[in-house]
C-alpha positions in Angstrom: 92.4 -46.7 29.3 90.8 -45.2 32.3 93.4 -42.3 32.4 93.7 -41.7 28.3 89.5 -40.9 28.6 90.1 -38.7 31.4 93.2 -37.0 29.4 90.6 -37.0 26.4 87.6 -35.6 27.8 89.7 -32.9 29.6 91.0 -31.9 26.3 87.4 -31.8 25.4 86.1 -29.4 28.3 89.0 -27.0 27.3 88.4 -26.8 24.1 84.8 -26.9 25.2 85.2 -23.9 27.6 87.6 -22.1 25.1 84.8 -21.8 22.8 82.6 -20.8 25.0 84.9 -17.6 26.5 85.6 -17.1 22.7 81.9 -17.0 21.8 81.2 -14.8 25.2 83.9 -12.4 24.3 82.4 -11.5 21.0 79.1 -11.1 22.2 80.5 -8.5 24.7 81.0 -6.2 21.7 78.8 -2.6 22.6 79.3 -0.9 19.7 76.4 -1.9 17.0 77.7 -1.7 13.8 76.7 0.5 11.6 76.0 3.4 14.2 78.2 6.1 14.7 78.9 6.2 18.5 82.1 8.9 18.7 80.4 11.9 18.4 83.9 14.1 17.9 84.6 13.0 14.3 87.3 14.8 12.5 85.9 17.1 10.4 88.0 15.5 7.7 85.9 12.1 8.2 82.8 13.1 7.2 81.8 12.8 3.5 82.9 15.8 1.2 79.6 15.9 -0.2 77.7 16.8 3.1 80.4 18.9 3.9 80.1 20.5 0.4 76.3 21.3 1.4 76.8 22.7 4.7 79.2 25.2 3.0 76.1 26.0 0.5 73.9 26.5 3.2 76.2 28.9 5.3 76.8 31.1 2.4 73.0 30.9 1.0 72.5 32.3 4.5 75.0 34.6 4.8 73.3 36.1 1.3 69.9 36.1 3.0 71.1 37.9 5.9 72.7 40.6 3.6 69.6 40.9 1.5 67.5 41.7 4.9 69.9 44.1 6.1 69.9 45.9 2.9 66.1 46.2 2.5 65.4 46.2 6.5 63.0 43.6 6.1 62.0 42.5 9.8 61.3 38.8 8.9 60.7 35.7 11.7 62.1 32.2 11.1 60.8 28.7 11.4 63.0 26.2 12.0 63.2 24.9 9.2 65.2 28.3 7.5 61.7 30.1 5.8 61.6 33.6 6.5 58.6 34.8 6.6 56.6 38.4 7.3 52.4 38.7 7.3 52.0 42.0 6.1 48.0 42.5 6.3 46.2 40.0 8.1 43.5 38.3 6.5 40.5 36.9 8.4 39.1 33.4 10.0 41.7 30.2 11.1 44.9 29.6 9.8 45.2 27.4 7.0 45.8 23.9 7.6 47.1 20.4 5.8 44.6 19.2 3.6 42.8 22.3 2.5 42.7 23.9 -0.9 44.5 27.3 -1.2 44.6 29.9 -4.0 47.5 32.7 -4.3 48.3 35.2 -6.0 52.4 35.9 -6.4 55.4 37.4 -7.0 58.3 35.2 -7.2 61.8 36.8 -7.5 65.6 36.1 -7.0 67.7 37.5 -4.3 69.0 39.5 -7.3 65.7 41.6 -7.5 64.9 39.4 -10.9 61.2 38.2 -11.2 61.5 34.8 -12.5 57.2 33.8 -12.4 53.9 36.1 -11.2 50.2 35.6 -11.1 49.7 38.2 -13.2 51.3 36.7 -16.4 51.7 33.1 -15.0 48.0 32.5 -13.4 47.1 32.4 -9.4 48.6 29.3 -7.8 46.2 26.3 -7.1 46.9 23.8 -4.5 46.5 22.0 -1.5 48.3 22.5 1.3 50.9 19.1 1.8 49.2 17.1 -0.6 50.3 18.4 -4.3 54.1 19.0 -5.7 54.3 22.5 -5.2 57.8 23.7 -3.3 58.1 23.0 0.7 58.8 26.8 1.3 55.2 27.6 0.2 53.6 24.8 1.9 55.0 25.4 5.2 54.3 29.2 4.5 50.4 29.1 4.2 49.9 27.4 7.0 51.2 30.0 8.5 49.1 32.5 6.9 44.9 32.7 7.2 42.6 33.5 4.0 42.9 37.4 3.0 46.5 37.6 4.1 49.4 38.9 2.8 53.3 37.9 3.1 56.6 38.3 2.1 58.5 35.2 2.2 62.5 34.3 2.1 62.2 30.4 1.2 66.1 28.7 1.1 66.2 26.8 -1.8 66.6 23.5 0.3 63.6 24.6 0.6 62.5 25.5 -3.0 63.9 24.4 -6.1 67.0 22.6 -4.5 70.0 21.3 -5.9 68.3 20.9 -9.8 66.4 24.1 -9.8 63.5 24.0 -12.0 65.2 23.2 -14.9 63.8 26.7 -16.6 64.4 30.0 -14.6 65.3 29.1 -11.4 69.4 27.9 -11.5 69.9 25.4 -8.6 70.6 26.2 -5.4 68.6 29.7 -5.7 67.0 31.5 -2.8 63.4 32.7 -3.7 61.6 35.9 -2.5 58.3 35.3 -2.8 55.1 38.0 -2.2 51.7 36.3 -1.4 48.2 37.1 -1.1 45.5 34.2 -0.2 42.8 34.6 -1.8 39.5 33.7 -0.1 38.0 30.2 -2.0 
């Protein structure tokens, strides 16, 4: 009896111990899931879809840079892709997040089509990062300081996006924009 409870509770320890290594084993996994840890993915792994945006941002900007070159418009650019030129300074601090802004505008197509203006549309009204108006101009004012003038390239990532805005604007449109702050 003696040596079938040894025989027993060896079986015991093994299976004891095998569960253990087991259990140690596939805690020893270093990959979390659900994070991508091979950077070199083929680039036929990643989703059509994103890759089908990339290739409308690379020719959106390939249009942009033609449209520059053919008007020699000396523009700088943030990072997120707004081109932007102050063409009369205005006066006092830039504007910042928060404040109320009025503009006057033109707003046209890369085509040379004007889709909206001030004129027959009425001055824009906002404030800056706190209403619905597009990310372009947002990011542009702050930019910009009350009296000042600009001529802005805005990527429709940017703009209207993917779903334009549903009347003039088609999606995926790049807007040329002219602005003057007016002093509130």
């Amino acid at each position: 009896m003696n040596s079938k409870f040894k025989i027993q509770n060896s079986k015991f320890a093994f299976c004891l111990l095998l569960s253990a290594f087991c259990f140690l084993l596939s805690c020893n996994n270093h990959t979390p899931t659900g994070v991508i840890q091979n950077s070199t993915i083929k680039k036929e792994e990643i989703d059509p879809f994103i890759l089908g945006n990339q290739k409308i941002l690379e020719l959106e900007n390939e249009n942009i840079e033609l449209f520059l070159k053919r008007y020699k418009w000396n523009m700088r650019q943030t990072n997120t892709g707004l081109r932007y030129e102050i063409t009369s300074k205005g006066v006092g601090k830039n504007i910042e997040m928060g404040e109320p802004v009025t503009l006057e505008y033109r707003m046209l197509l890369l085509s040379g089509v004007e889709v909206y203006n001030s004129d027959h549309d009425g001055v824009k009204q906002f404030v800056v990062e706190k209403s619905e108006e597009i990310a372009g101009l947002h990011e542009a004012v702050q930019l910009m300081n009350r009296g000042a003038e600009a001529r802005l390239i805005i990527p429709s990532h940017l703009a209207y996006g993917a779903s334009g805005d549903g009347y003039k604007i088609k999606p995926y449109q790049t807007i040329v924009m002219k602005i003057t702050l007016k002093n509130n």
